[in-house]
C-alpha positions in Angstrom: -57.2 38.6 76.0 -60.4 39.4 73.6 -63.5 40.5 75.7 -66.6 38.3 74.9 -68.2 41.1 72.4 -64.8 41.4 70.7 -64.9 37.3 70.6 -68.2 37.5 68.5 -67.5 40.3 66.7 -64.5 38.5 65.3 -65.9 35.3 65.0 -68.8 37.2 63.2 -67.3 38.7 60.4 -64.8 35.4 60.3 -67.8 33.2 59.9 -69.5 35.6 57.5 -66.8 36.0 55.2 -66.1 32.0 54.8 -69.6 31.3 54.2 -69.9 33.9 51.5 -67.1 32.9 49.6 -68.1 28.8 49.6 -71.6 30.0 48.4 -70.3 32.5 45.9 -71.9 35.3 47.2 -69.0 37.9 45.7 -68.9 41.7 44.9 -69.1 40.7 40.9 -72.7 39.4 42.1 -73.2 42.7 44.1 -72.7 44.4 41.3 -74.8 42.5 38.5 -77.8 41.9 41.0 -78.0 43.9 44.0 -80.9 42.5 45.6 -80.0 39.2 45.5 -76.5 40.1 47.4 -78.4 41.3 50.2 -80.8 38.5 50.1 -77.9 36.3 50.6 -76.0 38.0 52.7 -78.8 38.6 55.1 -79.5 34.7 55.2 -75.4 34.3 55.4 -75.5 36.5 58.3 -78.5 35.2 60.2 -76.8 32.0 60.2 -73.5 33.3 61.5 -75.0 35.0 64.1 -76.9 31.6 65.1 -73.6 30.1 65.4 -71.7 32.7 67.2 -75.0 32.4 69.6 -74.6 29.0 70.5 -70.5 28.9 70.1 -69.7 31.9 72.6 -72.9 33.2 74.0 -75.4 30.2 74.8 -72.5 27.6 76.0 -71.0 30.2 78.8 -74.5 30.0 80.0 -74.7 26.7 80.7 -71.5 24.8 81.1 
């Protein structure tokens, strides 16, 4: 059984890879313009990590 950090860890990098393939966010666009990938990937991941907040952390809180 996963611990709770490896949960969102998992669900994390699950969440953040799904998101950036529906929105196109690829390595060809890391490539042509760099500073748009990590604009979108920030945003990509700021969401994620809202999700995996209120998924694993925020519902174990208050059940």
């Amino acid at each position: 059984m996963q611990t709770s950090d490896e949960q969102a860890t998992d669900m994390m990098f699950r969440l953040v890879e799904q998101m950036a393939d529906k929105e196109g966010v690829t390595e060809q666009l890391k490539v042509e313009s760099p500073m748009l990938w990590v604009g979108r990937m920030n945003e990509i991941q700021a969401r994620a990590r809202e999700i995996v907040y209120q998924e694993l952390i925020y519902s174990r809180r208050h059940p």
